[in-house]
C-alpha positions as CSV (number, residue, x, y, z in Angstrom):
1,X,4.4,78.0,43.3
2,X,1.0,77.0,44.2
3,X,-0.5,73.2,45.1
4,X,-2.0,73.2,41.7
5,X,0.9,73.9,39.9
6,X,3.0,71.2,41.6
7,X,0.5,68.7,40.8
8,X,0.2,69.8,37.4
9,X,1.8,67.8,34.5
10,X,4.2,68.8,32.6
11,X,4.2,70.6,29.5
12,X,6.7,68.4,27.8
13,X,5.0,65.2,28.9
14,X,2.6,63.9,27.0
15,X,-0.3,61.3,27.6
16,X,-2.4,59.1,25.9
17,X,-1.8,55.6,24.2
18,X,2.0,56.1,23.1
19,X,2.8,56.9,26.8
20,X,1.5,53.8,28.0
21,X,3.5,51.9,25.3
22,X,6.3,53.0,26.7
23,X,5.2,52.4,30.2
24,X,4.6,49.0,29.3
25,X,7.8,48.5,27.7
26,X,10.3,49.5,30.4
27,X,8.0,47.4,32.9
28,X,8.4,44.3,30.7
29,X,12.1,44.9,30.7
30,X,12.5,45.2,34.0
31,X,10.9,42.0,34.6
32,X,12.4,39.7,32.1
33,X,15.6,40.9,33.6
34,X,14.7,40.2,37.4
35,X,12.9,36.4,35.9
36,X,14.6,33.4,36.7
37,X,16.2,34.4,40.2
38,X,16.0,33.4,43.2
39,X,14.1,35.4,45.4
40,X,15.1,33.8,48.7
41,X,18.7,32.8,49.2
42,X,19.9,29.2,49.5
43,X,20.8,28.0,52.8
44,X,24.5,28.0,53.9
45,X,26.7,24.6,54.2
46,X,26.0,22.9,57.1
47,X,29.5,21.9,57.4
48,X,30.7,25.4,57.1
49,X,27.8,26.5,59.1
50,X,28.8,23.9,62.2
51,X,32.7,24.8,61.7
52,X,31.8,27.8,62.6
53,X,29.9,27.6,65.7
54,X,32.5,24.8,67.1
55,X,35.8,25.9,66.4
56,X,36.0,28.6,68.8
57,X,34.5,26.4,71.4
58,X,37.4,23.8,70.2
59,X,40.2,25.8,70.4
60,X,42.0,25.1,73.3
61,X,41.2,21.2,73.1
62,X,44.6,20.3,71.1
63,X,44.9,17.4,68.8
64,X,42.4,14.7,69.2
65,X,42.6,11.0,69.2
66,X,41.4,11.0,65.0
67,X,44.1,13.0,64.4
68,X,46.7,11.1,66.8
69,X,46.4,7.8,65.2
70,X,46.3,9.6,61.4
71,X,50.0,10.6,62.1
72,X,50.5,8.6,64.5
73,X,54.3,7.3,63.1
74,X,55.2,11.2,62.6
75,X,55.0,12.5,66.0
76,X,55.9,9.5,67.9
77,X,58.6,8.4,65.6
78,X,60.4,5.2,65.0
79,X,60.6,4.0,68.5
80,X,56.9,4.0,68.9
81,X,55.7,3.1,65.9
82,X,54.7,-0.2,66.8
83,X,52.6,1.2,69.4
84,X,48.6,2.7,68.6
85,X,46.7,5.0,70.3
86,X,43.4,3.6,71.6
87,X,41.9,6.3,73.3
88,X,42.5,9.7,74.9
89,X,39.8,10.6,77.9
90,X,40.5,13.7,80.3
91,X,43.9,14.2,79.1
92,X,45.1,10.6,79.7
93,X,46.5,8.5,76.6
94,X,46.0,5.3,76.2
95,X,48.2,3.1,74.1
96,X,48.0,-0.4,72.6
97,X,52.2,-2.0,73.0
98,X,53.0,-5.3,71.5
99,X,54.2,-8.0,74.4
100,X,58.1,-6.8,75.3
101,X,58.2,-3.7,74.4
102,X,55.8,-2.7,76.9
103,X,58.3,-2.1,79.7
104,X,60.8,0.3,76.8
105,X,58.4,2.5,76.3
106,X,57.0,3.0,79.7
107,X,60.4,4.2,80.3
108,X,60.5,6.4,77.6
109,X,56.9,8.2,78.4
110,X,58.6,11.8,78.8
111,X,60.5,11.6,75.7
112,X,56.9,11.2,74.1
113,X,54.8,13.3,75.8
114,X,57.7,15.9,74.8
115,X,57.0,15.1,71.2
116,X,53.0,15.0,71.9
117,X,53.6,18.4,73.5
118,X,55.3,19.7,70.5
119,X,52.6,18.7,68.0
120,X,49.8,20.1,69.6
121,X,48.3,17.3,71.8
122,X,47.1,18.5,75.2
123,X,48.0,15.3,77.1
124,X,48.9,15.3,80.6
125,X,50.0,11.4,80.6
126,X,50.1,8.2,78.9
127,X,48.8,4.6,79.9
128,X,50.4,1.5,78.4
129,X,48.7,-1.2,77.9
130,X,50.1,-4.7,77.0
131,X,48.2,-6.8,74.2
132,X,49.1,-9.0,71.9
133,X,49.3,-8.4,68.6
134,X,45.7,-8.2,66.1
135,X,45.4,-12.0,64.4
136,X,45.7,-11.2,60.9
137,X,42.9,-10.1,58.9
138,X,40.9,-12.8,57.1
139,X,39.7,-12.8,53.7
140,X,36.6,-13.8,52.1
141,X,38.4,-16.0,49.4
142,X,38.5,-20.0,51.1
143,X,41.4,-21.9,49.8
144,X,41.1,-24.6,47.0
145,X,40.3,-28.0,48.9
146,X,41.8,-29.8,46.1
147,X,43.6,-29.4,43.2
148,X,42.4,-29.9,39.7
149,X,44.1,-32.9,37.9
150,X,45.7,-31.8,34.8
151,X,43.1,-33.3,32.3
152,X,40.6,-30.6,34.2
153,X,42.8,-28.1,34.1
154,X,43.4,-28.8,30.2
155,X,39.8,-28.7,30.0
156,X,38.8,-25.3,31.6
157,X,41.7,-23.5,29.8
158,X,40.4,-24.6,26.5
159,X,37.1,-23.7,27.3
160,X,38.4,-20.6,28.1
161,X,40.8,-19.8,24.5
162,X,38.1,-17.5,22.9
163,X,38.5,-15.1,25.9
164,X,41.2,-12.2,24.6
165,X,41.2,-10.3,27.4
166,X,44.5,-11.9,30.1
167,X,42.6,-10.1,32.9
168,X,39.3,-11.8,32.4
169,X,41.1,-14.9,31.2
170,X,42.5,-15.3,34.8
171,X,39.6,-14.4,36.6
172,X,37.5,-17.0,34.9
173,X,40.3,-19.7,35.5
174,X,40.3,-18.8,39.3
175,X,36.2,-19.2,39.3
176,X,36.4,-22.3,37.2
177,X,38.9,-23.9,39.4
178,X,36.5,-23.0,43.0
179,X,33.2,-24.2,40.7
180,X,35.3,-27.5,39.9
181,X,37.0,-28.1,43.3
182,X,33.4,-28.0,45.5
């Protein structure tokens, strides 16, 4: 076969206007079908992404002091339940005790550090340290300085018939009350 004949159309292929009809048609098909996707792909999760890169470097680290004071009642147990973790630095656990029982659980250390071992925790030893216990929490919500005399009382629950709803109804006596009392 010579050059000429390679380059030679076809016989059975024909040119001219209907040819480029259907040209046009299969390229407009292919396009509507590649329209409306993304060309460039999203970027990954960056939580995934930095999961990735720090677990292996993590791997050997054990439990950390998060997780410690999340289940903290389940590895230690009863006996040291009153007891919280504060920090853990270099291997060395620090925990907050409540006045007397300080000197029982310094005595029971290895029976939890057994139970630290067995949950995962790389710790090599405990600190106990003796506080007293957290003051209670406060909360935004000042006692009544007075009470209402029962005329007032009469007076704001009346006020307050039309109101169906019992939650609201409360609500509105406990803020008529602090309005009236100040």
């Amino acid at each position: 076969m010579s050059l000429r004949d390679r380059f030679r159309p076809a016989k059975d292929s024909f040119y001219g206007p209907a040819a480029e009809a259907l040209n046009e048609g299969r390229a407009a098909r292919e396009l509507a079908a590649k329209r409306g996707r993304a060309v460039i792909a999203p970027p990954p999760n960056a939580s995934k992404a930095l999961t990735a890169v720090v677990r292996p470097l993590l791997k050997g680290t054990g439990l950390g002091i998060n997780e410690l004071k999340r289940n903290w009642a389940e590895i230690a147990g009863d006996s040291f339940a009153r007891a919280t973790p504060e920090r853990l630095v270099a291997g060395v656990l620090t925990l907050k005790v409540p006045g007397a029982l300080a000197p029982f659980l310094q005595q029971q250390t290895p029976l939890l550090l057994e139970r630290l071992k067995t949950a995962g925790a790389k710790i090599k030893s405990i600190k106990i340290e003796q506080r007293t216990a957290a003051p209670p929490k406060q909360t935004n919500v000042a006692p009544l300085k007075r009470t209402l005399s029962p005329a007032e009382e009469a007076a704001l629950a009346q006020a307050l018939d039309p109101v169906a709803d019992p939650g609201l109804k409360s609500a509105l006596m406990r803020l008529g009350r602090a309005v009236k009392q100040g």
